[in-house]
N, C-alpha and C positions, 0 to 999 in steps of 0.2 A: 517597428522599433527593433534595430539590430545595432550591435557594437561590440568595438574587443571589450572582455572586459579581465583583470590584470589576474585574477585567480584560476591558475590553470590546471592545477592538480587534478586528479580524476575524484570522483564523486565516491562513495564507499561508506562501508557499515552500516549499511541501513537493512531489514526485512523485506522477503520477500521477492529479492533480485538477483540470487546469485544461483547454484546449481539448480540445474531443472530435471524436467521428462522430454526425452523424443515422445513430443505428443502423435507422434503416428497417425495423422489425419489419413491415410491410405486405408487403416482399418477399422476406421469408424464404421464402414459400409459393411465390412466381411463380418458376418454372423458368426459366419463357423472358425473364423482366426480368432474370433474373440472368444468363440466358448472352449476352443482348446487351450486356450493362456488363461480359461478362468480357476481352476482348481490348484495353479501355480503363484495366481495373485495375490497381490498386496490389497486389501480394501481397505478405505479407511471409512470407517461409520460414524457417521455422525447425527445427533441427536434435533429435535426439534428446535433449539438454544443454537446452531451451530458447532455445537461444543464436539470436540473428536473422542471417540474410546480410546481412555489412558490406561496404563498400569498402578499398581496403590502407591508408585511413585511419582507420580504424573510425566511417566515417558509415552512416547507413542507405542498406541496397542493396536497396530494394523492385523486381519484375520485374512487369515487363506480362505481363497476359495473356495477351496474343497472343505472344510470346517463350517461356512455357511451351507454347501448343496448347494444344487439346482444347477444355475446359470448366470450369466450377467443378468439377465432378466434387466428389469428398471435400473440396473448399476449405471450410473454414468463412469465410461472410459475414460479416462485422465492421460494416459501416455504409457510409455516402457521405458525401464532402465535397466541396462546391463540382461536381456531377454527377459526380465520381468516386468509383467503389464500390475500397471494402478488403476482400481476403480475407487468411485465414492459411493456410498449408500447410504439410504435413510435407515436410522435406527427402527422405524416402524415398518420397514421389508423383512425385517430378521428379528429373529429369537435371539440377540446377543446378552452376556451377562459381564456388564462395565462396571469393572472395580472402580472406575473414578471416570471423571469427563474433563478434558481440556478445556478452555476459551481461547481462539488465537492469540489474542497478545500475550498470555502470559504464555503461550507458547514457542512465540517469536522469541521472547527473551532467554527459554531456556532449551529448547530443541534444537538440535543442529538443525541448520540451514538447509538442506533440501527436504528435510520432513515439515517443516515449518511452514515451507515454498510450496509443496505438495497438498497441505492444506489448505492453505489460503484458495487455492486453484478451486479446491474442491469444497468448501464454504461459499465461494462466488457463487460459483454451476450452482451448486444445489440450492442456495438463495433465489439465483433467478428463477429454478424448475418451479420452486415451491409460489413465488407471486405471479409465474405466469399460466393458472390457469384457465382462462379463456381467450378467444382472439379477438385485439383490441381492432380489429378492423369490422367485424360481425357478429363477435361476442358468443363464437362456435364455440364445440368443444374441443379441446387439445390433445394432439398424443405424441409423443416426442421420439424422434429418431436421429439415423445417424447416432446412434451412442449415447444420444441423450444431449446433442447439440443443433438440435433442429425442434422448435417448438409450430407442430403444423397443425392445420385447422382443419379439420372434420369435414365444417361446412361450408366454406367458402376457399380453400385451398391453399391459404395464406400460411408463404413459412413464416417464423418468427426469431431471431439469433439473439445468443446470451448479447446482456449490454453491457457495456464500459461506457460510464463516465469520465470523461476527460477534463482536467483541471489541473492550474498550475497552482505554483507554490515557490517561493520567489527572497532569497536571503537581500533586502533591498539594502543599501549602504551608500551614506553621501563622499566617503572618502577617511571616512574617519569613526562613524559611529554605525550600528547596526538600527534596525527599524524593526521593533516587532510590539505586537499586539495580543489582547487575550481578550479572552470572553466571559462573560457572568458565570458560564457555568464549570467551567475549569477550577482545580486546586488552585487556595490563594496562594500570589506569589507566582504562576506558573503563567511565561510568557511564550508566544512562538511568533513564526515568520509568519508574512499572507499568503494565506491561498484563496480561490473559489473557482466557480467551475468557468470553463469555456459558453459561448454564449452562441449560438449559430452568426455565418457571417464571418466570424474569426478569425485572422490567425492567431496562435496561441503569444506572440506578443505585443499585440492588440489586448489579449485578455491582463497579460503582467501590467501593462500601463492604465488601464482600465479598471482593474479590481485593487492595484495599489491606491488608482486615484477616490476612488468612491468607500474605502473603507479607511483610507488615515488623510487624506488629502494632496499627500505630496507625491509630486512631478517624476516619473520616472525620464530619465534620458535616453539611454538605451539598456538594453538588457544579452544576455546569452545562455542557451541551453550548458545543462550539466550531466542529467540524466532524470532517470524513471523509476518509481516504484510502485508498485499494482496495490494497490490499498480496497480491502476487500470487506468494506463494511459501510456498504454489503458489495460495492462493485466500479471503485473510482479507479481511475489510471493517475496518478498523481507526478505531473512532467515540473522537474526542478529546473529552476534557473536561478542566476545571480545577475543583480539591477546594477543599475549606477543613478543615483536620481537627486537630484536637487534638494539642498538641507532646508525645507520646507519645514514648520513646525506642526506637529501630527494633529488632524483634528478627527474626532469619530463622533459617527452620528448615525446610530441603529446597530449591525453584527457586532460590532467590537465594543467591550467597555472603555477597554482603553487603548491607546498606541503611545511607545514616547520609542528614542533614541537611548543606544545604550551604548558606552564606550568598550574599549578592547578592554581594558582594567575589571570592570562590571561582567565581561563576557566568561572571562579568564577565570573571574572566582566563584563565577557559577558553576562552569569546568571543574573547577577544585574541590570545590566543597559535595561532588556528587556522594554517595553515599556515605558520607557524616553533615549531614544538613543540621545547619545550627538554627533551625526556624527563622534566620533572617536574612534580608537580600534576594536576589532573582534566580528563577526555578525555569527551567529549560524542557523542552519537548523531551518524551520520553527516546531512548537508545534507537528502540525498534524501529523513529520513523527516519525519512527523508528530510523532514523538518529540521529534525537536529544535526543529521548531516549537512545540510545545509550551514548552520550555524556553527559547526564547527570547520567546516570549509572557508567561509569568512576569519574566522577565527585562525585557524591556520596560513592563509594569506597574511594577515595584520601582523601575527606573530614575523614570520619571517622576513617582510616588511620594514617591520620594527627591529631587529636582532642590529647590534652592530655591526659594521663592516670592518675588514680587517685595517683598511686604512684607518676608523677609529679608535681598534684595540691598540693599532701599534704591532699588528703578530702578521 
């Protein structure tokens, strides 16, 4: 399933995708490059929860290395910026004393963006470390290298690599209205676009026309990529696109409670009414994701779409 389809703006605002690390895969391997950058380091510690060490403001509370001691030891590498290297570490390698703890979303919404980015990174890694302790091939035991991106097996030799789940997520529109759907266990009121994961076999749109068809029932025609954003809970790749699909009338039956059609007028006032919500009408995915960029990409298409033209003002 390919096609143009008429919204061409670039994709943006969304968490988690914009500045990063020279993740320096060259010195994953160098022991000693990494213990001389470690007393100069950024670490960002994170607790059992995921949650990062904050200040009693809830900003990011990254610790020098040299404040911890020792070594990277267990730290997982994360990259350099500007000649300083990022590690992650578990709250239970270190004696740290955390005025407060983050969660990443509420982090995405209020930390600049590459500490925000920097986390997420580092919430994945340290998610996978933490569930993969044995080898799923013989059920050895594990010791991880390479920086702490190589999960190898003791007893049968088997390396192991952090995983991404890959799954799309999909602003579907027959030409005129938007398609989204919710779930039982979302805030009432709050609707968003479909996503689900890829399925082996695939290409990813094979997966758009295929996860739109099984969770509302309506016909995608063709569809086109937009962009990406790395959703880290605990470890999705979440790849955006915009449909074009057939005004089929929405049926659901199992993940979704409901799906209907929503006009540009319905979309527009949900836009408007963002924080002064009058308890009524329709609630939109939260800033942070790609979801709602999506939805406002639609949105921004129809708008300009719709705007008069100069032949109709008369100017």
């Amino acid at each position: 399933m390919t096609g143009h389809a008429s919204l061409s703006a670039p994709l943006s605002g969304f968490a988690f995708a914009g500045d990063t690390l020279d993740r320096a895969d060259a010195l994953r391997d160098d022991a000693d490059a990494l213990a001389r950058l470690w007393p100069d380091a950024c670490v960002l510690v994170l607790d059992d929860e995921g949650r990062a060490m904050a200040d009693a403001d809830g900003a990011l509370l990254a610790c020098a290395g040299a404040s911890l001691g020792g070594g990277p030891g267990a730290s997982l590498f994360l990259g350099v910026r500007d000649g300083v290297a990022w590690f992650a570490a578990h709250a239970r390698h270190h004696a740290v004393d955390a005025p407060a703890w983050r969660d990443l979303r509420r982090a995405a919404a209020t930390w600049p963006a590459f500490e925000s980015g920097v986390f997420a990174m580092a919430r994945a890694l340290l998610h996978w470390q933490s569930s993969t302790r044995f080898c799923s091939a013989c059920g050895g035991d594990i010791t991880f290298r390479r920086a702490g991106y190589i999960a190898h097996c003791t007893q049968c030799g088997k390396d192991h690599y952090p995983r991404v789940d890959p799954a799309v997520i999909v602003a579907v529109s027959d030409g005129e209205r938007l398609l989204l759907g919710r779930q039982a266990s979302w805030p009432p009121r709050r609707y968003s676009v479909v996503a689900g994961f890829v399925e082996p076999g695939e290409t990813l749109e094979q997966t758009v026309a295929r996860e739109v068809r099984e969770e509302t029932q309506v016909r995608v025609r063709s569809c086109r990529y937009l962009g990406a954003q790395p959703w880290p809970f605990p470890g999705a790749l979440m790849l955006g696109f915009c449909a074009d699909a057939e005004p089929d009338t929405p049926q659901v039956d199992g993940e979704l409670e409901d799906a209907r059609w929503f006009s540009f007028d319905e979309i527009d006032a949900a836009l408007a009414r963002e924080g002064s919500d009058d308890g009524e009408g329709l609630l939109l995915s939260p800033s942070i994701s790609i979801a709602r960029a999506l939805i406002e990409h639609w949105h921004a298409g129809m708008r300009a779409r719709l705007a008069p033209t100069a032949a109709e003002t008369g100017h």
